[in-house]
N, C-alpha and C positions, 0 to 999 in steps of 0.2 A: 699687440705683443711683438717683442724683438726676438727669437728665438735663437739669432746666429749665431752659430758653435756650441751650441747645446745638443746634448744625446738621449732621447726618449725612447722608453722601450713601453709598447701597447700592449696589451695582451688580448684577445679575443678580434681580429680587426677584421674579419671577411664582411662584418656588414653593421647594421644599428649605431648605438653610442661608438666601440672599437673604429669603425672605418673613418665615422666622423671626425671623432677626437685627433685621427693619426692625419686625417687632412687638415684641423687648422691645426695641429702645431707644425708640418712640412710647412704650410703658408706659410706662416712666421719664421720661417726659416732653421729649427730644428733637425739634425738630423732623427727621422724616427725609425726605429726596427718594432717594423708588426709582425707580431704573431697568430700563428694558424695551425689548427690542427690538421686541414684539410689543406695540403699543397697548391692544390689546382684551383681553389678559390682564392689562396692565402697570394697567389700570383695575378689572379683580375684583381685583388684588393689595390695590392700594391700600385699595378697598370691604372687603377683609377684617381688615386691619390696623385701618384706622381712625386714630381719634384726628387727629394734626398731620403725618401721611404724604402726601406727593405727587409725583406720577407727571412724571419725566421719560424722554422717549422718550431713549437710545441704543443704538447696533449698533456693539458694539465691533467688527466686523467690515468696519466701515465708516468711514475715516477724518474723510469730511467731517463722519458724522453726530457722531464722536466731540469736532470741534472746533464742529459748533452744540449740542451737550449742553452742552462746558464754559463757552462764552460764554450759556446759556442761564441755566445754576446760576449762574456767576457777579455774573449779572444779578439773578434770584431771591432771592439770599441776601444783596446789596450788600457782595460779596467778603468774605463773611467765613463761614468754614466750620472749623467745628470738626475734623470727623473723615471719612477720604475712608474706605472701606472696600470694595477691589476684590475682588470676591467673584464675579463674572460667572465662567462658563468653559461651555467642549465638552468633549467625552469620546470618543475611542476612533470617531468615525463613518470613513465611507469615507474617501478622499483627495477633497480639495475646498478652492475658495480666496476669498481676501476678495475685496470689492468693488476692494483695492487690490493684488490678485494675491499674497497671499501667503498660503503654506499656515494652513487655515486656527485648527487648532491653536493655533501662537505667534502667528498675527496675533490671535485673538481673548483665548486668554489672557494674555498677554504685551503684545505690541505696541499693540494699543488701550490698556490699562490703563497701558501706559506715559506713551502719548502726552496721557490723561486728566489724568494727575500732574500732571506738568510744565504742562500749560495751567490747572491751577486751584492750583498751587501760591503764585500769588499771593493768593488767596483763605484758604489751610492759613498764609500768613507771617503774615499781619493779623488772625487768631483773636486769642483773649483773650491777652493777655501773660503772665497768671497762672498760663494753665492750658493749655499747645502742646499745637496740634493735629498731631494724628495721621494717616500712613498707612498702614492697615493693608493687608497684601499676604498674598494665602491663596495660598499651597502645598500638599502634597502629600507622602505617603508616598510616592508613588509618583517624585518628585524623587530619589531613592536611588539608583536604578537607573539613574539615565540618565547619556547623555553630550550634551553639546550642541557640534555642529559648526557654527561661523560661516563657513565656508566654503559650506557648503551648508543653511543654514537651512531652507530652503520645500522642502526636499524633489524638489528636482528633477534630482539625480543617481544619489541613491540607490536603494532599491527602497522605498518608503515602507512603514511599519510605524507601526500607526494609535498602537499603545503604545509603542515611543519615541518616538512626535511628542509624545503628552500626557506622559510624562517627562519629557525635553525642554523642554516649555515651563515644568512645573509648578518645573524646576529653572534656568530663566529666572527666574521668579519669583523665587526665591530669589536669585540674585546681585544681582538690578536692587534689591531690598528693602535688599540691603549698601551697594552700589554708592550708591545714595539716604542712606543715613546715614551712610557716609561723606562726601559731599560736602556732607549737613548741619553736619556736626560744623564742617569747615574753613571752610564761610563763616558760621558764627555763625547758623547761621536759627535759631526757636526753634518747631521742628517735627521730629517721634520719626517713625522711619520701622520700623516695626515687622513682624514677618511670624505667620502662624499657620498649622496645619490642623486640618481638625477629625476626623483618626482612618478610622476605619470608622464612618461615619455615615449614615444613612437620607437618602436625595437620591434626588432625578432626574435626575443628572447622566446615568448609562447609559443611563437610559429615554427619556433625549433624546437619545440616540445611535441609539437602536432606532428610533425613527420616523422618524430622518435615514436609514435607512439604515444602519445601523452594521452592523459587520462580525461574525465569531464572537466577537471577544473582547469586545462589548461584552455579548452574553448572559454570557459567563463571568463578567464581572463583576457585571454585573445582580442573577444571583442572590443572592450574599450578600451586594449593595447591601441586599436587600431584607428575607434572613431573617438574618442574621445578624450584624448591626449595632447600635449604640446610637442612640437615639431622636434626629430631629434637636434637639430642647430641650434634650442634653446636647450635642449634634455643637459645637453654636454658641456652646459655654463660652472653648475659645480666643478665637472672635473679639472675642466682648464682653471678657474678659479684654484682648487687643492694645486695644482700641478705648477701654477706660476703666480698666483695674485700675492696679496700681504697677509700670510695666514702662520700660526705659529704650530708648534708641534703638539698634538691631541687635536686642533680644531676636527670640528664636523660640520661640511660644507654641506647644505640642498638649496633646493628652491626656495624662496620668501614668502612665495603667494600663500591662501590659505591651504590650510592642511600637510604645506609644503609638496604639494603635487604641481606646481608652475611656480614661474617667476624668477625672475632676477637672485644670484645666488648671494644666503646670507648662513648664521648661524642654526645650525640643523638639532632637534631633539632626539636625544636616547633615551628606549627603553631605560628602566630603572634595570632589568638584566645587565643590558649594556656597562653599566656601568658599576659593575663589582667587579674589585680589584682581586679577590679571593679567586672566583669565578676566572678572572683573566689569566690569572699566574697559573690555574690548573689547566686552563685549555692549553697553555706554551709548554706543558710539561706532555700532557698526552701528544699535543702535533709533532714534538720531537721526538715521542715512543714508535711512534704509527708511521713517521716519514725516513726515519733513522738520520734525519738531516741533522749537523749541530749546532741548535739555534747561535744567532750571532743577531744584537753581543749574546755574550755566554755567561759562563757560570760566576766570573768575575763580579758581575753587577748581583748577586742573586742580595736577598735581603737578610 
């Protein structure tokens, strides 16, 4: 990859896939802004990466802080950014909620990344004309499984189950990722709205569930987070693939190997969820009730 004079913004980068990713695209010459909830790691990230990487604080968890990130970047970069790359998330911890009362699951992997898009999307329209910028949106094997109830999103009629919440969200992702190319396509922006995952791959996605607290299922999975996995340096091939290879807008990039838990990245399977158009267009209407953010594009494209 050639990356120079390009602007990347990571999200989640203090360790796993995030740290990785924000190191090879500084290698290739990227400018990247990683983001961190936690300051004081969010600054050894940075110190480890190197090169033209710099540390902006957000908590996706946290609405305001989500909308002084994006006025922060967009200040930092003079609106113009290449490629967003949502890659923050939780895993599997107890039941617990954001600063703005919503389970915190879909508010952090979903609902901040959402609310992110839409305010630096002016920034993704104004990139080079030559060469649309990109948002990449990281999903989940584990989006397969799920179902997502908009009735009851935050979890507070059900009996909360820490593994459909992260289902759930990671198959949030996916719809909002459609749902966003679709309504690229109809008002003409010239910005790919891409999605990816990276397999069974080596992360601390778990092991930051075990220190929050997380429940038995985060040990279950913990374990063959840990031994049974492929290295994060291949984990992070989809991303980089979404984030710069020959992909059009709606692809969904993973691994190739079986089951798509390894391998070289190729064409990735959705849930039959995943892929209702009904389904997607209601998630864009509650994420912009729940975030007060106003989705973009807007109501111009509606159908």
């Amino acid at each position: 990859m050639d990356l120079t004079g390009r602007t990347v913004v990571v999200t989640g980068t203090t360790s796993g896939l995030g740290r990785a990713l924000s190191a090879a695209l500084a290698g290739a010459g990227a400018r990247v802004l990683m983001t961190a909830r936690d300051t004081t790691r969010g600054k050894a990230a940075v110190a480890q990466v190197g090169g033209t990487a710099e540390l902006v604080h957000l908590d996706l968890a946290d609405l305001d802080s989500v909308r002084s990130a994006a006025a922060e970047i967009r200040e930092r970069t003079g609106d113009r950014l290449d490629v967003l790359v949502n890659n923050a998330g939780v895993a599997m911890g107890p039941r617990a909620e954001t600063a703005d009362g919503f389970e915190l699951q879909i508010g952090t992997n979903h609902l901040g990344p959402a609310a992110l898009t839409w305010l630096l999307m002016p920034s993704l329209r104004d990139a080079d004309p030559d060469q649309p910028a990109r948002v990449v949106t990281t999903s989940s094997l584990g989006h397969r499984m799920a179902r997502l109830d908009l009735s009851d999103l935050y979890w507070t009629r059900r009996r909360y189950s820490p593994v459909a919440a992260y289902g759930a969200s990671k198959l949030a992702n996916l719809l909002f990722a459609a749902e966003l190319d679709r309504r690229l396509r109809l008002s003409g922006d010239p910005v790919l709205s891409v999605a990816a995952h990276p397999g069974m791959t080596e992360s601390s996605l778990f092991e930051n569930s075990l220190r929050r607290g997380g429940s038995a299922w985060s040990r279950v999975f913990a374990f063959p987070d840990r031994f049974l996995v492929q290295p994060v340096a291949e984990g992070i091939t989809p991303q980089l693939a979404a984030a710069n290879g020959p992909v059009h807008g709606g692809d969904y990039i993973g691994p190739s190997g079986r089951g798509e838990t390894r391998g070289a990245p190729g064409p990735a399977r959705r849930s039959r969820a995943a892929t209702d158009p009904v389904l997607a267009g209601r998630l864009w209407q509650v994420t912009a009730a729940a975030t007060g953010v106003t989705p973009d594009p807007g109501r111009r494209v509606e159908p």
